[in-house]
TIVO-2410 file (N, C-alpha, C; in nm, 3 decimals):
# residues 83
REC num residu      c1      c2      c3 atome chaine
REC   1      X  -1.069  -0.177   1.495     N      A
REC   1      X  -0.961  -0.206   1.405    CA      A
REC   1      X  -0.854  -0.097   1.420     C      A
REC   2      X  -0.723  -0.105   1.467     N      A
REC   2      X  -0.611  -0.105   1.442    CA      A
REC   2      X  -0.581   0.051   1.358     C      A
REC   3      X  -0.523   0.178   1.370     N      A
REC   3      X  -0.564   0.263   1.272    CA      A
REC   3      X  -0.426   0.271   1.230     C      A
REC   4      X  -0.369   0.316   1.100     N      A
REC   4      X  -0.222   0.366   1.061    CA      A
REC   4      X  -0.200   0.498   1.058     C      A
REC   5      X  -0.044   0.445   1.174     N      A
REC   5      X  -0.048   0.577   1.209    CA      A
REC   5      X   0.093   0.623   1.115     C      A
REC   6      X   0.182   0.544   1.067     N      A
REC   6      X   0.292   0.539   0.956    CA      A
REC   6      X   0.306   0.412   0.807     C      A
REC   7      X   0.290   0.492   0.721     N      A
REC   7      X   0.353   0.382   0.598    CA      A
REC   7      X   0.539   0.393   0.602     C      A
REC   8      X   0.577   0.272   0.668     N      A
REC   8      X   0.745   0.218   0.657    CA      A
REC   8      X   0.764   0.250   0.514     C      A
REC   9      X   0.734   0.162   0.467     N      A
REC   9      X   0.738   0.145   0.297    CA      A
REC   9      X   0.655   0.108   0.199     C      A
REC  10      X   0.678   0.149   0.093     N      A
REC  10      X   0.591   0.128   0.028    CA      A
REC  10      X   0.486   0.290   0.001     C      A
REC  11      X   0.395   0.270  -0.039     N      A
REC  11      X   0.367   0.149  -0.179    CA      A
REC  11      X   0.433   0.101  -0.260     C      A
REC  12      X   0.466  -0.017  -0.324     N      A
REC  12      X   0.558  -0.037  -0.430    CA      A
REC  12      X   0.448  -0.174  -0.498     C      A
REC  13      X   0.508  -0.194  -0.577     N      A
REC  13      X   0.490  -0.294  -0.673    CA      A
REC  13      X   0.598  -0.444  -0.682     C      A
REC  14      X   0.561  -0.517  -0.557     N      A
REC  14      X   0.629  -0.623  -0.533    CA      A
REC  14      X   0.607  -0.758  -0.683     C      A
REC  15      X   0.694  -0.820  -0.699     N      A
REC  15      X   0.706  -0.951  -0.812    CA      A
REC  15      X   0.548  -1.011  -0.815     C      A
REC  16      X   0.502  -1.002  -0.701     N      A
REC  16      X   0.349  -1.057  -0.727    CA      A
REC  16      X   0.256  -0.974  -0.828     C      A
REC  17      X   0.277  -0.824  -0.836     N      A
REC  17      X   0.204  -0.753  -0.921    CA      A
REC  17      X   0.083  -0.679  -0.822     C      A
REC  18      X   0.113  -0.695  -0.744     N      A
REC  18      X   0.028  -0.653  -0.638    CA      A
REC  18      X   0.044  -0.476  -0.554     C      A
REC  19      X   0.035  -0.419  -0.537     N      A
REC  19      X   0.040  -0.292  -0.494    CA      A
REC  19      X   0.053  -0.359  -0.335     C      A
REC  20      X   0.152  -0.315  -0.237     N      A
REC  20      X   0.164  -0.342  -0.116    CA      A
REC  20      X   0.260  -0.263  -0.068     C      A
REC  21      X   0.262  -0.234   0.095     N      A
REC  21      X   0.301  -0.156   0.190    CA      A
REC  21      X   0.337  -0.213   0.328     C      A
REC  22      X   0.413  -0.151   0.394     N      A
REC  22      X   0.398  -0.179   0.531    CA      A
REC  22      X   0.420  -0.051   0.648     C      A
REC  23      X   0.320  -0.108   0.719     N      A
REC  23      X   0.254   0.021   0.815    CA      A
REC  23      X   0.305  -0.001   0.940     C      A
REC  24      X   0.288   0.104   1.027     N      A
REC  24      X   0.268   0.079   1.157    CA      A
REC  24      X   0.160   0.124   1.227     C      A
REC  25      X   0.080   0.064   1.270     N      A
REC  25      X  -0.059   0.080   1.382    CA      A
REC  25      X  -0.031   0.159   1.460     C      A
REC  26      X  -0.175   0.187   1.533     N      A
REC  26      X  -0.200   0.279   1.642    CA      A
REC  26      X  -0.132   0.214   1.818     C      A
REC  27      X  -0.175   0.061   1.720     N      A
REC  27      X  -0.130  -0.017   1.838    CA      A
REC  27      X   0.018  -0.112   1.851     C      A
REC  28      X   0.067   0.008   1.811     N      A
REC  28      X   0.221   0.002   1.825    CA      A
REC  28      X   0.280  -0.172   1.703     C      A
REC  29      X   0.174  -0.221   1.657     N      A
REC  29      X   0.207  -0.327   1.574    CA      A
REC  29      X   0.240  -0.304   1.470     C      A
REC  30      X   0.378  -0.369   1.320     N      A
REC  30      X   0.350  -0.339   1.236    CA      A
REC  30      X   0.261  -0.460   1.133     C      A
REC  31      X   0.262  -0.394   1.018     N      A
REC  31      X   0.205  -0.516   0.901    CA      A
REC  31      X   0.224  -0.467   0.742     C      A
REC  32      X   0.216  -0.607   0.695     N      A
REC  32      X   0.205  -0.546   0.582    CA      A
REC  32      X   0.080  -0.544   0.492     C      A
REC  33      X   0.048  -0.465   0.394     N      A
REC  33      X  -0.089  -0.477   0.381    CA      A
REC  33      X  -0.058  -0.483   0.211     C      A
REC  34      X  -0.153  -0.500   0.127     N      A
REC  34      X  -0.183  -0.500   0.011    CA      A
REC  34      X  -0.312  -0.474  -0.049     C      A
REC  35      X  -0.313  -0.376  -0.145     N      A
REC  35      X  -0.426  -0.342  -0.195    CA      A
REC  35      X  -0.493  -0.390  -0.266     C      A
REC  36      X  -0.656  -0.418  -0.236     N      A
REC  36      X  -0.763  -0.467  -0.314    CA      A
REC  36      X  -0.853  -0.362  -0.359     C      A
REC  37      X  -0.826  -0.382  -0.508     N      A
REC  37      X  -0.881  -0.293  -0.604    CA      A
REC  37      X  -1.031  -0.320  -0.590     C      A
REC  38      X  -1.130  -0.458  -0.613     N      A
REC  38      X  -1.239  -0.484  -0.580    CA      A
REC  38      X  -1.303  -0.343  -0.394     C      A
REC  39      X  -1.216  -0.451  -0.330     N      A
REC  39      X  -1.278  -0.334  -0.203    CA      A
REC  39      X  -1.265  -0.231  -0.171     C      A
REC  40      X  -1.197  -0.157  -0.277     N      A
REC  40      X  -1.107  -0.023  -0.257    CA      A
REC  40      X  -1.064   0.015  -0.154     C      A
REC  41      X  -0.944  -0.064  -0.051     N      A
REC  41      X  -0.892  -0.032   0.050    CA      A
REC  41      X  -0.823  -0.150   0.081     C      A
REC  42      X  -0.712  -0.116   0.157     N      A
REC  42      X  -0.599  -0.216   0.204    CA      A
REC  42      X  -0.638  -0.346   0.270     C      A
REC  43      X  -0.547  -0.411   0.242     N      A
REC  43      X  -0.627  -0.586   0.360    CA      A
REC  43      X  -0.486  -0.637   0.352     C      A
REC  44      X  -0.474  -0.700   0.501     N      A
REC  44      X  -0.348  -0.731   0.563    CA      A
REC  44      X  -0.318  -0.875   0.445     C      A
REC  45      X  -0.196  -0.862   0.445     N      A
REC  45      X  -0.088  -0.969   0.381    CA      A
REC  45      X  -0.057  -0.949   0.269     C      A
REC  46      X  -0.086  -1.085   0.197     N      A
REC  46      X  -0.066  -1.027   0.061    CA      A
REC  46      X   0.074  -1.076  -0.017     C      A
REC  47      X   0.144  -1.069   0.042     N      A
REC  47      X   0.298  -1.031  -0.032    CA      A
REC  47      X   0.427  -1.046   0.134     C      A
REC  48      X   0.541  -1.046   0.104     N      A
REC  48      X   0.623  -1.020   0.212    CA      A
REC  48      X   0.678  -0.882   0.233     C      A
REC  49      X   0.752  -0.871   0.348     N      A
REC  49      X   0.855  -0.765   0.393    CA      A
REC  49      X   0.952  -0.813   0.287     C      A
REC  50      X   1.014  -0.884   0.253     N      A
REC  50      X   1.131  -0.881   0.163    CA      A
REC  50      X   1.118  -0.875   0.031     C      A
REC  51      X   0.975  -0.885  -0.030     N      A
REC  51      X   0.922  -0.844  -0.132    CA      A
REC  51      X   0.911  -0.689  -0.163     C      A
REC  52      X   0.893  -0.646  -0.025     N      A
REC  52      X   0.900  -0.474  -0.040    CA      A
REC  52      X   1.025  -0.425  -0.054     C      A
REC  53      X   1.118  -0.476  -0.010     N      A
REC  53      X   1.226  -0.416  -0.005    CA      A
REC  53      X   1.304  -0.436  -0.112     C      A
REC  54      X   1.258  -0.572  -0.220     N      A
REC  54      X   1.297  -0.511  -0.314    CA      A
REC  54      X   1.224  -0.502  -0.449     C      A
REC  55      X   1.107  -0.414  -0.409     N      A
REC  55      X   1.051  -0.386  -0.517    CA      A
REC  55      X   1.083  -0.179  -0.527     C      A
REC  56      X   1.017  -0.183  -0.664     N      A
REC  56      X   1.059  -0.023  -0.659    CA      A
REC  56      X   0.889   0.055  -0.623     C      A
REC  57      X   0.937   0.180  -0.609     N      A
REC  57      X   0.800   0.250  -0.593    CA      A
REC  57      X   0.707   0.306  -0.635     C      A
REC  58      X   0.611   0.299  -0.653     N      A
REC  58      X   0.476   0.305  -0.732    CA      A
REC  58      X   0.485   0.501  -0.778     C      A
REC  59      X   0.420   0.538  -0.902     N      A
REC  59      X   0.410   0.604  -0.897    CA      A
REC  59      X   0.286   0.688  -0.919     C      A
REC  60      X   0.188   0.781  -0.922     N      A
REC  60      X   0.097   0.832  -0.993    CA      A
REC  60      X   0.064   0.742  -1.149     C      A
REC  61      X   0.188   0.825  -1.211     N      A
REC  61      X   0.140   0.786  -1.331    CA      A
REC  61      X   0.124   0.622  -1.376     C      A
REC  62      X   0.218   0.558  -1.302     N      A
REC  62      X   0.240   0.441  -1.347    CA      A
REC  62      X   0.107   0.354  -1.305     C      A
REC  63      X   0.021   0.397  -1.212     N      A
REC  63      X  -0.071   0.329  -1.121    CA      A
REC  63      X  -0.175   0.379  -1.249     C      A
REC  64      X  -0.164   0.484  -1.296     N      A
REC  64      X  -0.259   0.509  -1.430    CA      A
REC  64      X  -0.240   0.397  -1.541     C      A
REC  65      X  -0.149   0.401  -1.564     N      A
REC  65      X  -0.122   0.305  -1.694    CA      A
REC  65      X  -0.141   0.182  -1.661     C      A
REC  66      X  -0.131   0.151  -1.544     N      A
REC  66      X  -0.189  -0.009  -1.506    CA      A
REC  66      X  -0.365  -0.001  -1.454     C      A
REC  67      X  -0.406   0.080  -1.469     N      A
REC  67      X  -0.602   0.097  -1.480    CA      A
REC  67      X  -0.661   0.099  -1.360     C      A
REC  68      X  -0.564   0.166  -1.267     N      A
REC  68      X  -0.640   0.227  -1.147    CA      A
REC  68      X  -0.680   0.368  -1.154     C      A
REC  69      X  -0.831   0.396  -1.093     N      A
REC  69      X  -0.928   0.507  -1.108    CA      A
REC  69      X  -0.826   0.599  -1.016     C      A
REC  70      X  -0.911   0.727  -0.997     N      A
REC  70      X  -0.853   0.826  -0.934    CA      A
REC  70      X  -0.892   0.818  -0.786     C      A
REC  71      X  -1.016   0.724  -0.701     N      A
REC  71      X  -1.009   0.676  -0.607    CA      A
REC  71      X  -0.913   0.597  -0.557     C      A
REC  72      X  -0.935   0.522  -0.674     N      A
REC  72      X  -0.788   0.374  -0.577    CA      A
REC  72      X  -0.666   0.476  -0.565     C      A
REC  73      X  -0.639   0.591  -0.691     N      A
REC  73      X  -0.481   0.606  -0.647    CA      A
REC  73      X  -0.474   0.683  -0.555     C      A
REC  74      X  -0.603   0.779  -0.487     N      A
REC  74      X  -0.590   0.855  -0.385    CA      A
REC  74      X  -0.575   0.750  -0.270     C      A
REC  75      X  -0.616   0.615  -0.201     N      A
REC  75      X  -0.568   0.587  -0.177    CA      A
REC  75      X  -0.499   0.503  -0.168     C      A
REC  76      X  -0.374   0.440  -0.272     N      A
REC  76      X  -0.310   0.414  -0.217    CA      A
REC  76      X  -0.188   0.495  -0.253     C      A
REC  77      X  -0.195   0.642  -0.254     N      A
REC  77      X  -0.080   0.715  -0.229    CA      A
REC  77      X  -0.098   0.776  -0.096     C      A
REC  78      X  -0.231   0.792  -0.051     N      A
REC  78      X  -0.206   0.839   0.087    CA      A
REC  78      X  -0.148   0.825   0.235     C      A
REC  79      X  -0.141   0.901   0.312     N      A
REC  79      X  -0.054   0.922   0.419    CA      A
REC  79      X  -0.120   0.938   0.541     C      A
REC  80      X  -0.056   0.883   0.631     N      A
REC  80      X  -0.182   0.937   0.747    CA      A
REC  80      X  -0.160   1.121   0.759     C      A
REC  81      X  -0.006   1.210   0.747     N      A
REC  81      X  -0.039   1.332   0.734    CA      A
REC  81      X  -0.122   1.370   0.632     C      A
REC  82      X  -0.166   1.307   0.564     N      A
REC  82      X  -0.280   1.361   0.447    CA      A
REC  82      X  -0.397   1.388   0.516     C      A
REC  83      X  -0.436   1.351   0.668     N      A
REC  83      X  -0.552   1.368   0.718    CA      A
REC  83      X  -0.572   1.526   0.795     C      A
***
């Protein structure tokens, strides 16, 4: 599987209510991904590119007040320089 090597944009909070991003791969592909709270980790689709662009961007706190643990928000604030 495919590793990320940049988040374009995102995280944000697109009209679906959904936490989503878009990356670019190892293998030069991009995508967009969206987060599943159940699997705690990203899974491709989800939402659109033009949904990201105009949604606004997620924050710490705000990802608190909507009842994500301190796992989910580690990642989905992380970075691949976070590694």
């Amino acid at each position: 599987m495919p590793k990320v090597v940049e988040v374009v944009m995102g995280p944000s909070m697109p009209e679906t209510g959904e936490i989503a991003r878009a990356v670019t791969l190892d293998n030069g592909w991009g995508q967009v991904q969206t987060y599943d709270k159940r699997k705690k980790s990203w899974v491709k689709g989800g939402t659109t590119l033009q949904s990201l662009w105009a949604a606004d961007a997620i924050s710490r706190d705000l990802l608190k007040q909507n009842g994500f643990d301190a796992e989910d928000i580690q990642k989905i604030l992380w970075r691949p320089k976070d590694e």
